[in-house]
DSSP file (Angstrom, degrees, kcal/mol; ACC not computed):
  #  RESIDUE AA STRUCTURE BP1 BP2  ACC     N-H-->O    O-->H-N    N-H-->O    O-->H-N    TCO  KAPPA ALPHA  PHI   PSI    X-CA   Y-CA   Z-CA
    1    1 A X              0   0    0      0, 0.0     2,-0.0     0, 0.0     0, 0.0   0.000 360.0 360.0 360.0 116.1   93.8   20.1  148.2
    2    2 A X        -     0   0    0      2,-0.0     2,-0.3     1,-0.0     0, 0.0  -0.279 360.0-177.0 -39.3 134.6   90.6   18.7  149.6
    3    3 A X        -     0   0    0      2,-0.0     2,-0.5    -2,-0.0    -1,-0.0  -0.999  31.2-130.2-146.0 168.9   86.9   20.3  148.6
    4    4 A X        -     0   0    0     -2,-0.3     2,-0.3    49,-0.0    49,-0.0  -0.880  30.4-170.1-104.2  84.7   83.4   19.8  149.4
    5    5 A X        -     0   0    0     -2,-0.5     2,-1.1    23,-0.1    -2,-0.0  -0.521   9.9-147.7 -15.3  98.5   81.7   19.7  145.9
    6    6 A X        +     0   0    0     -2,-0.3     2,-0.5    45,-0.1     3,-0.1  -0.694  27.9 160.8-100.6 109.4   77.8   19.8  146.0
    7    7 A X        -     0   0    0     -2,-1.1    -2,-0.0    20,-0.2    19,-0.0  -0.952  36.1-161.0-137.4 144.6   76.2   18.1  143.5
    8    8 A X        +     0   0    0     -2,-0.5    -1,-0.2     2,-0.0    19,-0.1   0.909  58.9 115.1 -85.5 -36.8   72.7   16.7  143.0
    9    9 A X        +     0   0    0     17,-0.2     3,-0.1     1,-0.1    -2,-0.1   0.366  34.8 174.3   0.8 130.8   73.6   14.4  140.5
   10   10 A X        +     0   0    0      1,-0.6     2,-0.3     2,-0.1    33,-0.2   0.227  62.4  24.6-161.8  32.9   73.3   10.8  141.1
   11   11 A X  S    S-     0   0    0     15,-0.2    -1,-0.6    13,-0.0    13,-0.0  -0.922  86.6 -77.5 176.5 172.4   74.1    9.2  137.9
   12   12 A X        -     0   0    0     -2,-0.3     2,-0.6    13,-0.1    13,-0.2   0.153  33.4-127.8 -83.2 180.0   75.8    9.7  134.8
   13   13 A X  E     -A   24   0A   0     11,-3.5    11,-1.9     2,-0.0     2,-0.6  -0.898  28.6-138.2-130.0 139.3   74.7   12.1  131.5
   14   14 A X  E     -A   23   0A   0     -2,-0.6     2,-0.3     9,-0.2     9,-0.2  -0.857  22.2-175.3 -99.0 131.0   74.8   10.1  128.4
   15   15 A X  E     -A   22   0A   0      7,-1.5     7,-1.9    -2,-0.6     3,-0.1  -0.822  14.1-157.6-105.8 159.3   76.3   11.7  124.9
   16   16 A X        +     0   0    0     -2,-0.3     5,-0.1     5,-0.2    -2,-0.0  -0.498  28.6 153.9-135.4  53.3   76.4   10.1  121.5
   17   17 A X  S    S-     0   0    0      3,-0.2     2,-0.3     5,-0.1     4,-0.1   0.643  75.0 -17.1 -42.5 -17.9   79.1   11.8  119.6
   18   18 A X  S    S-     0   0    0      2,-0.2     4,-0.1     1,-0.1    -1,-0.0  -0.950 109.2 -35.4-175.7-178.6   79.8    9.1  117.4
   19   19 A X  S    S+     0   0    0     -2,-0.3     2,-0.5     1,-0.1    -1,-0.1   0.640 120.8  47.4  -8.5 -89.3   78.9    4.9  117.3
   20   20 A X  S    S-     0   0    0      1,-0.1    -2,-0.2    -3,-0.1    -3,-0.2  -0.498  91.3-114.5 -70.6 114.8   79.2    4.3  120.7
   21   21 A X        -     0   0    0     -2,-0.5     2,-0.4    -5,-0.1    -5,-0.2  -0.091  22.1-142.0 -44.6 121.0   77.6    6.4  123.7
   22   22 A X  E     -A   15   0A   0     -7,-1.9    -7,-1.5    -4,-0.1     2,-0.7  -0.842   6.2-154.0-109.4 126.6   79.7    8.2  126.0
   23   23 A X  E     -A   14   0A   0     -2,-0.4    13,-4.6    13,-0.2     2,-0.3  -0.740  12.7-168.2-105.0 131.4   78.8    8.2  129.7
   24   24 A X  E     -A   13   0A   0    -11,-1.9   -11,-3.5    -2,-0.7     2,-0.4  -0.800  34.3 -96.7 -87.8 126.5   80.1   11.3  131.6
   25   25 A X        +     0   0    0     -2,-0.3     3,-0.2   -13,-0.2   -13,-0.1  -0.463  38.3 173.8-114.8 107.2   80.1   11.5  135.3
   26   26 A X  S    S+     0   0    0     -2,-0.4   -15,-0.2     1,-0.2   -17,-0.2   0.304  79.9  51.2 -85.0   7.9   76.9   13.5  136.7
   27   27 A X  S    S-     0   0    0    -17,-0.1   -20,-0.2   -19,-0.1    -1,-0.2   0.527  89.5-137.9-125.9 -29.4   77.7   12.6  140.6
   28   28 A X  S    S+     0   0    0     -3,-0.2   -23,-0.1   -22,-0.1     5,-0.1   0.503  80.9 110.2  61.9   9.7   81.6   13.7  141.0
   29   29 A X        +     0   0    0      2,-0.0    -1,-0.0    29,-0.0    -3,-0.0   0.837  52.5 116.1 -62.2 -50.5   82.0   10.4  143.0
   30   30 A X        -     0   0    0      1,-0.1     3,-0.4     2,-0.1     6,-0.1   0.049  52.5-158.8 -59.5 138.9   84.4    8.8  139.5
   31   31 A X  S    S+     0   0    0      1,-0.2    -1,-0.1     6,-0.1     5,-0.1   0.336  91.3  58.4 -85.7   9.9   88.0    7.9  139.9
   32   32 A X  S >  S-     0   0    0      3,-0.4     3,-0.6     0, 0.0     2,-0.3  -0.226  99.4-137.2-147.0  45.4   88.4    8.3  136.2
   33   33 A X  T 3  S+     0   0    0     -3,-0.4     3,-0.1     1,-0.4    -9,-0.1  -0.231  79.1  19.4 -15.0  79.5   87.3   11.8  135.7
   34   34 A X  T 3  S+     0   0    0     -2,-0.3    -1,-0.4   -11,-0.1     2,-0.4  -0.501 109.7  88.6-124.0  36.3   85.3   13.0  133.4
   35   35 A X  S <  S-     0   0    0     -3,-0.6    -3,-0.4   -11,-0.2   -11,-0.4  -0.950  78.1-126.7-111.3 123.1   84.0    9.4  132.8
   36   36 A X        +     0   0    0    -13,-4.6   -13,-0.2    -2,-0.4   -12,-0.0  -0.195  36.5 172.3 -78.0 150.8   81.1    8.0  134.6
   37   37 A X        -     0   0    0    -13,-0.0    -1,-0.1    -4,-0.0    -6,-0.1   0.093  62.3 -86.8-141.3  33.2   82.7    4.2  136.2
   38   38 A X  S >  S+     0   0    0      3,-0.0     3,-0.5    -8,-0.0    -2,-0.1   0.289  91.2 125.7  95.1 -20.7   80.1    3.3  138.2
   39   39 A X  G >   +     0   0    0      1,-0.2     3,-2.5     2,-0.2     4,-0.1   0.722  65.1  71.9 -52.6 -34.7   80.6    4.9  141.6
   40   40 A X  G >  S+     0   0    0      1,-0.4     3,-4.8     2,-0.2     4,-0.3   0.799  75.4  82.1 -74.1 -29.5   76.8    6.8  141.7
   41   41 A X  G X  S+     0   0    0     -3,-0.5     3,-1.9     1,-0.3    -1,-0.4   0.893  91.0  48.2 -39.3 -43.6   75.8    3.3  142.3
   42   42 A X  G <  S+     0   0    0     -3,-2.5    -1,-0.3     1,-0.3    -2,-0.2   0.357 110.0  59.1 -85.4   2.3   77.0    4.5  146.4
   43   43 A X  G <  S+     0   0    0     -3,-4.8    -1,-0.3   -33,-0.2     3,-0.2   0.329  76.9  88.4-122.5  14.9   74.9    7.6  145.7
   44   44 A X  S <  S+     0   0    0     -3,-1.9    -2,-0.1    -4,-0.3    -1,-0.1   0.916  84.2  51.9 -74.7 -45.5   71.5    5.8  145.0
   45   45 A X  S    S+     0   0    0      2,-0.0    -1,-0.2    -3,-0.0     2,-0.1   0.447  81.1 136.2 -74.8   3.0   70.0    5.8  149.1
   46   46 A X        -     0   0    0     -3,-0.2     2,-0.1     1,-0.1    -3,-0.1  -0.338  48.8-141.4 -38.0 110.8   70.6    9.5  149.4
   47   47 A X    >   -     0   0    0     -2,-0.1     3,-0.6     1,-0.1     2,-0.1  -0.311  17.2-102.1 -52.7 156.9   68.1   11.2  150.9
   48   48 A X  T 3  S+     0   0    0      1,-0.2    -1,-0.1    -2,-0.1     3,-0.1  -0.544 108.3  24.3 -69.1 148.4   66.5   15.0  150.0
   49   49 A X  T 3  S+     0   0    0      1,-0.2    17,-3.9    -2,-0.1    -1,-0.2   0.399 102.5 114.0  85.0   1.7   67.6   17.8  152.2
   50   50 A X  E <   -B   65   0B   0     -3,-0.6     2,-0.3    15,-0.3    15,-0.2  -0.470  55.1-151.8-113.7 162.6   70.9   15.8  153.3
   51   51 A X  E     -B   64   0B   0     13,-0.8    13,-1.1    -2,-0.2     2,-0.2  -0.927  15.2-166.5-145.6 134.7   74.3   16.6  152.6
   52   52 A X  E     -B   63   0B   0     -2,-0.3     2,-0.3    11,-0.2    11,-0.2  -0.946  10.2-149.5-140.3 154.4   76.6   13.2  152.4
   53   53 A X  E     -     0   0B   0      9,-1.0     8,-2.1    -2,-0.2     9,-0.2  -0.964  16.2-156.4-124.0 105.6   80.5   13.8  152.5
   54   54 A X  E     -B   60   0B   0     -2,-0.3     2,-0.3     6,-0.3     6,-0.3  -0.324   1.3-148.6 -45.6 133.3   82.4   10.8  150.4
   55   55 A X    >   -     0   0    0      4,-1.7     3,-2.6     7,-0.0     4,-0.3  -0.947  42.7 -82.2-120.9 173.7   86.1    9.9  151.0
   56   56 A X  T 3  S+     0   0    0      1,-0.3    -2,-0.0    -2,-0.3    -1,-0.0   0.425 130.6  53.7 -36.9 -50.2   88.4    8.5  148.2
   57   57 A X  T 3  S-     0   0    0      1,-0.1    -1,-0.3     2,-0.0    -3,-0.0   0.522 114.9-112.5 -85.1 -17.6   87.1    5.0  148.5
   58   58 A X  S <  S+     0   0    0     -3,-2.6    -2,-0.2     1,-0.4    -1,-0.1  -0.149  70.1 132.9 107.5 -24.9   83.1    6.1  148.1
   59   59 A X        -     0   0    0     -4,-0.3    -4,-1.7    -5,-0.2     2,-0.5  -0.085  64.3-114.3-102.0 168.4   81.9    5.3  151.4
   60   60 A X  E     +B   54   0B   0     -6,-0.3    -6,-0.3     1,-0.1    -1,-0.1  -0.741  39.2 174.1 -99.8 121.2   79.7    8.1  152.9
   61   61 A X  E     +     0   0B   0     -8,-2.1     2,-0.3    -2,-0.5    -7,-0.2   0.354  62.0  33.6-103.7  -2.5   81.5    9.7  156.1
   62   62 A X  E     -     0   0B   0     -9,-0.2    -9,-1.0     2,-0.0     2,-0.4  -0.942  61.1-179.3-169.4 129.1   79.8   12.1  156.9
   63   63 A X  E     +B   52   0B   0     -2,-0.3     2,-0.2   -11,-0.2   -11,-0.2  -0.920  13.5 160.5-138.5 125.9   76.0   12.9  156.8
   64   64 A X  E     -B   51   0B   0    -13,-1.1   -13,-0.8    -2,-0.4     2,-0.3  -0.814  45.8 -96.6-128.7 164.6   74.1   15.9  157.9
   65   65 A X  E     -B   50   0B   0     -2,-0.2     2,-0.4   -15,-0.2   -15,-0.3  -0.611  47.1-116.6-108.8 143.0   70.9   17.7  157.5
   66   66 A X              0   0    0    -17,-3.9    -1,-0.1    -2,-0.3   -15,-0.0  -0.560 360.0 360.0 -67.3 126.0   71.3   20.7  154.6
   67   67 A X              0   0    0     -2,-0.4    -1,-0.1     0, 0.0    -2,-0.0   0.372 360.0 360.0-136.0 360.0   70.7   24.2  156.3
């Protein structure tokens, strides 16, 4: 089942449980869920006040003004 997720996010949130940092995926863009992998990079030109609709691959399909 498809959903429309709104999230402001537009990069990942860093923890340090232990040696090595783990980065966890603030955007909901990652294919490897709950682990940031680099997709937010496609979420950097976002505008405020805009609503952008993602499909599976990243690419932005859909853009609209927020109301």
């Amino acid at each position: 089942m498809a959903r429309l997720i709104r999230a402001q996010g537009t990069g990942p949130i860093k923890i340090e449980p232990q040696d090595k940092p783990i980065f966890i995926c603030g955007c909901g863009l990652t294919k490897n869920f709950p682990f940031c992998d680099g997709t937010h990079k496609a979420c950097k030109a976002e505008q405020p006040g805009k609503l952008y609709v993602y499909d599976d691959q990243g690419n932005v399909i859909e853009e609209r003004n927020e109301s």
